[in-house]
C-alpha positions as CSV (number, residue, x, y, z in Angstrom):
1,X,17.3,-60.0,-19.0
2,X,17.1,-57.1,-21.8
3,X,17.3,-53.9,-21.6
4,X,15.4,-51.3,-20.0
5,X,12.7,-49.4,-22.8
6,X,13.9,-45.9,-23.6
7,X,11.0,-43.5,-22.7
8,X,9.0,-42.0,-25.8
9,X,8.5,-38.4,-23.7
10,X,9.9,-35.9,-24.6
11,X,10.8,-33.2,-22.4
12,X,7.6,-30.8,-21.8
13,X,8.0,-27.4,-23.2
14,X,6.9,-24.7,-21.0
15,X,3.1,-24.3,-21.2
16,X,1.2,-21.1,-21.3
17,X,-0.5,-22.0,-18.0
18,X,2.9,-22.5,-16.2
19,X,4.5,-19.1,-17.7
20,X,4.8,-16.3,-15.3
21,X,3.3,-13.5,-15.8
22,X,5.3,-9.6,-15.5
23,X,4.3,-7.8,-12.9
24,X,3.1,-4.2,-13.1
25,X,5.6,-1.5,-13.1
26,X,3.1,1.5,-14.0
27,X,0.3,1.6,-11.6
28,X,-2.9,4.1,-10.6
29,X,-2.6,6.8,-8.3
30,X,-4.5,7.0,-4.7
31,X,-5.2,10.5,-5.0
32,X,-5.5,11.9,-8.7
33,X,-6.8,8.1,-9.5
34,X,-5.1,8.5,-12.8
35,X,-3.9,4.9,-14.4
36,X,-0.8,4.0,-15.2
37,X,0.3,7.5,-13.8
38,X,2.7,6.5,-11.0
39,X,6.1,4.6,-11.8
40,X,8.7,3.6,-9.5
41,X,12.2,3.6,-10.1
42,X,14.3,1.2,-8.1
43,X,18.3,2.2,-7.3
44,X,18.9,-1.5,-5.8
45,X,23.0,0.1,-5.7
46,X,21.9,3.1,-2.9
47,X,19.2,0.5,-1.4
48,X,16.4,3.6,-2.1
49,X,13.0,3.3,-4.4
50,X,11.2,6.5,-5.7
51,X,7.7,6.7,-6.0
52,X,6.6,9.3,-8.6
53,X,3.0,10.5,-9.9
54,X,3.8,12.0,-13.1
55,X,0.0,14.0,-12.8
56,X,0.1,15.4,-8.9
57,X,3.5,15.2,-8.4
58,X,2.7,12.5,-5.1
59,X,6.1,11.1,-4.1
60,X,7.3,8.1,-1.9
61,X,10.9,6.9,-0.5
62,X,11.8,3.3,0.7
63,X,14.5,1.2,1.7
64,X,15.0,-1.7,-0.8
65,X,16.5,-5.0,-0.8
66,X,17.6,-8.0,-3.8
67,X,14.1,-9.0,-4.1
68,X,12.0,-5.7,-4.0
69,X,10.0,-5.5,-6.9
70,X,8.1,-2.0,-8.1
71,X,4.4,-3.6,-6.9
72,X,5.9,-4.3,-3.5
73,X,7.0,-0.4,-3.2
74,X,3.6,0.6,-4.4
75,X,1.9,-1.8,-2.0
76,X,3.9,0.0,1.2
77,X,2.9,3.2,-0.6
78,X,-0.9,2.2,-0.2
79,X,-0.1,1.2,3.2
80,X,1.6,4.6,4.6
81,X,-1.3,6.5,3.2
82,X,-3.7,4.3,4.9
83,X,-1.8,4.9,7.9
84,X,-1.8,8.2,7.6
85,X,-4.9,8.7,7.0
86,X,-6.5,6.7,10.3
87,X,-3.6,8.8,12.3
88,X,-5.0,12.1,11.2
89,X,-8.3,10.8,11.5
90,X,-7.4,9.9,15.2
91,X,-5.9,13.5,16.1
92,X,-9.0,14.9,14.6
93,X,-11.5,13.2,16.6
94,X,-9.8,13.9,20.1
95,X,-9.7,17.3,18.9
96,X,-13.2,17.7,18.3
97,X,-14.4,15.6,21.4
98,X,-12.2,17.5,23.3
99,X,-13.3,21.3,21.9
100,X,-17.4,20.8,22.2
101,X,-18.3,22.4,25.7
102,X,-19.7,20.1,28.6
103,X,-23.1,19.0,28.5
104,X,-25.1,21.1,31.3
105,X,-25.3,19.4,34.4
106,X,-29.1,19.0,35.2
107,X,-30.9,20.8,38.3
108,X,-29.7,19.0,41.1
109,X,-33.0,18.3,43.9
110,X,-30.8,20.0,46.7
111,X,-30.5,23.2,45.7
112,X,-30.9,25.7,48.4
113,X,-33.3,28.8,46.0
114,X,-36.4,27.1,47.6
C-alpha cells in the first residue's frame, strides 16, 4: 500500500466576503438629525459609556460590560428616548382627558318643571 496523496490546497486566504466589517463609532443624532454628530466614548475601567452630541449638546450615561460596543450604547440611547417619549406621551393624555369638563347629561323624561 503507498502512501496517502498530499493535498494540492492551499490554505484559503481570507476573502473579502468573509471579512468583517467595523462598526460605526460616529452616528446621527435623534434630535438635531446631524450625521456623524454624536460619538460615544467607552471607559470599559469605570464600567460607564458617554453619549455626546457635539451640535446640541444631547448626552447619555450607561453601564458597560467586556463586549459593549459604541452601536450597542447608541442603540439603548434610541431606546430610552423612545421610552421617554411614549411615557410623556401617556402623562399627557390622562391629563388632557382628565381636564376637558363632562359632557352635559341630557334632559332626563322625569323632570318635575311640567
Amino acid at each position: 500500500m503507498g502512501k496517502r496523496k498530499k493535498s494540492s490546497r492551499k490554505p484559503a486566504a481570507p476573502s473579502a466576503a468573509r471579512r468583517r466589517q467595523p462598526l460605526d463609532t460616529a452616528f446621527t443624532c435623534l434630535f438635531c438629525n446631524h450625521d456623524k454628530s454624536v460619538t460615544v466614548r467607552i471607559d470599559r475601567k469605570e464600567g460607564i459609556a458617554q453619549l455626546v452630541c457635539r451640535v446640541c449638546d444631547q448626552r447619555y450615561q450607561s453601564k458597560v460590560n467586556h463586549l459593549t460596543e459604541p452601536v450597542d450604547i447608541y442603540s439603548e440611547w434610541i431606546d430610552a428616548a423612545d421610552a421617554a417619549q411614549k411615557e410623556s406621551q401617556g402623562h399627557r393624555r390622562l391629563a388632557t382627558s382628565s381636564s376637558r369638563p363632562a359632557p352635559a347629561a341630557p334632559p332626563s323624561l322625569d323632570s318635575d318643571e311640567d
